[in-house]
C-alpha positions, 0 to 999 in steps of 0.5 A: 361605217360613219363615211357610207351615211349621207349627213343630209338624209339621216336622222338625228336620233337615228345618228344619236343611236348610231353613236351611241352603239359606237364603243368607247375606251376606257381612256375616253370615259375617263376624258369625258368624266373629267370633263362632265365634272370641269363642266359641273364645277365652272357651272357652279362657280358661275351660279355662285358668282351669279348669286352673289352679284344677285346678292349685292344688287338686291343690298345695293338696290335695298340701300339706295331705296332706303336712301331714296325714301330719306331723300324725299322725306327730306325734300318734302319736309324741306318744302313744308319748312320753305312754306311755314318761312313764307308764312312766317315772312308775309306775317313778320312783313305784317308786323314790320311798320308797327314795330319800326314806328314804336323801335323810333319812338322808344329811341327818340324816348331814349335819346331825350332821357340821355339828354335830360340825364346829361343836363342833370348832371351838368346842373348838378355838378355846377350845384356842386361848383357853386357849394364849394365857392361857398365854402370857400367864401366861408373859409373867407369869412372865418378868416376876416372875423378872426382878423376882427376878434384879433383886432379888437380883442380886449379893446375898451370900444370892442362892443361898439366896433363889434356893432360897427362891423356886423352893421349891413351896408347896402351895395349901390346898384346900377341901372343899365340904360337900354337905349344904346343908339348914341355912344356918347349920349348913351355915356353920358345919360348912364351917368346921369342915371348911375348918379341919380340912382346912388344918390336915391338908393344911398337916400333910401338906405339912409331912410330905412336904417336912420331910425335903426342905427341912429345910436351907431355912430361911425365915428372914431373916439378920440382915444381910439387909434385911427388905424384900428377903426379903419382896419374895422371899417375895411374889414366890414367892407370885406364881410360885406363883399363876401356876404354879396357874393354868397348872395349871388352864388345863392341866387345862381344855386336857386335858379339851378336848383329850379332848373334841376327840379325842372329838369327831373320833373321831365325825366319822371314824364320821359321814364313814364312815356318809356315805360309806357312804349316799353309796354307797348312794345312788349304786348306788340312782341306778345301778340307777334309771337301769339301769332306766329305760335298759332302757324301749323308746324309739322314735326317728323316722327316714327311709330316708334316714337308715338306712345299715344295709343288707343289699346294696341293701336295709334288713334286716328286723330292725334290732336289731343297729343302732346310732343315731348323730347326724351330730356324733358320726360327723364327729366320728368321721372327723375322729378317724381323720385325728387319729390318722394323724396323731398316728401319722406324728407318733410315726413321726418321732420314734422316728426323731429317738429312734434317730438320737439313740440311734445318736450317743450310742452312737457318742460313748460308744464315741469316749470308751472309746477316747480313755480307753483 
């Protein structure tokens, strides 16, 4: 039947109906179940599959959204944080020949310090040389009285050779000739003068001491051993050396002396200029920092993280607000407990303190009245 139809000139539904009427075997309607039911199954397998690759896109999509809004909120704090740098800078820049021009002069403050500190020290530890050749020529005086007290101890004449060791003998000066042009006149002027001037002072000496110790006469009795008065006169010439010499090291420990004062009075000057550029330096760095405190910085939050509201609802402006880390505010609260605390701990004892008031007064009225 199906060979007599022209395929060209039938219809379609007319041939749906024709196969219809066709009659089908069972084995045949056993074929086509099974093949409606394989058919059903990989279309619900690629559903499934279909939604499942929906599934990790839409997860997959969702992540990189999310990490895509975190880039750019990165990215534009970034940005902001490159800006406040740049103001910084420029401000900093402002501020940088004013701060270099007093870091100098507290340096140059500090290098003179360290110097004057240095001299100090070294004056002082010259003071210190000078104290122990003191001592030293004490140490040398002690020795040549001694020898003196063992020299005349028990003699008949050791009050008048005692007058004769403690009488001052004046050393003779030199006058230096500052005129040095000729070797040989400059030679012989210099002795001219040295002669002249011991020949002066020894008259002068003579003048100012004739009416003093014209009763000291520096001879030797007859019945004195001659060894005995010239061990005294060398012994005085030795005290005398040695009191020349304290004399001069007193003289150099004045002018140290001088020196060091002079030298602290510049030390008080530079440590009340280094305060002063300390100071400066420090409302300089003050007004830095009140500067670069006044730039705007911008602090990221979430609406988790804001507790500043007007009811239910965050208030427009947040001026008012403060920004404070979780530490501080636990930080905070456990503060409150301390000082419930430390309130109920004062509590009890102004409580002890009155108890302790009330028997002491109760013990000093039982007192008066035992005395009375």
């Amino acid at each position: 039947m199906l060979e007599d139809i022209e395929f060209d000139k039938v219809d379609i539904l007319e041939l749906n109906k024709l196969i219809n009427n066709i009659p089908i075997n069972k084995l045949e309607e056993e074929e086509n179940a099974y093949l409606k039911n394989y058919f059903k199954y990989l279309r619900r397998e690629i559903f499934d599959d279909i939604a499942e690759i929906k599934q990790k896109f839409d997860e997959t999509f969702n992540i990189l959204f999310s990490e895509q809004v975190l880039l750019e909120g990165d990215i534009k704090f970034a940005k902001i944080r490159l800006i406040l740098f740049y103001d910084e800078w420029v401000l900093l820049k402002e501020f940088q020949n004013n701060e270099a021009v007093l870091a100098q002069k507290l340096y140059n403050k500090k290098k003179e310090k360290m110097e004057i500190e240095s001299k100090i020290k070294e004056c002082q530890d010259k003071l210190l040389s000078k104290k122990g050749e003191i001592e030293d020529i004490i140490v040398v005086e002690k020795d040549i009285q001694r020898r003196f007290n063992e020299l005349v101890n028990g003699n008949k004449y050791e009050e008048m050779l005692t007058k004769i060791f403690k009488k001052k003998i004046k050393r003779s000066k030199k006058k230096n000739n500052d005129n040095d042009d000729n070797d040989g006149d400059s030679d012989e002027s210099s002795s001219d003068s040295d002669s002249d001037y011991d020949s002066e002072d020894m008259n002068s000496d003579f003048d100012e001491n004739s009416s003093n110790e014209e009763e000291i006469e520096e001879i030797c009795p007859e019945d004195l051993e001659q060894e005995i008065f010239d061990k005294v006169l060398s012994l005085r010439l030795e005290q005398s050396d040695q009191e020349y010499n304290i004399s001069e090291i007193q003289k150099v420990i004045d002018a140290l002396k001088k020196e060091n004062e002079g030298y602290l009075k510049k030390e008080k000057i530079i440590d009340s200029a280094l305060k002063g550029f300390e100071a400066d330096i420090q409302e300089f760095q003050n007004l830095k920092q009140k500067r670069l405190n006044e730039l705007d910085v911008v602090v990221p939050l979430k609406l988790s993280q804001i507790q500043y509201l007007n009811g239910q609802t965050v208030p427009s402006d947040l001026s008012a607000a403060l920004v404070f880390q979780n530490e501080e505010v636990k930080r905070l609260k456990l503060r409150i407990k301390e000082l419930h605390q430390e309130k109920a701990d004062i509590r009890k004892q102004h409580r002890e303190l009155r108890k302790m008031h009330n028997n002491l007064i109760i013990n000093k009225k039982r007192k008066i009245s035992k005395n009375c």
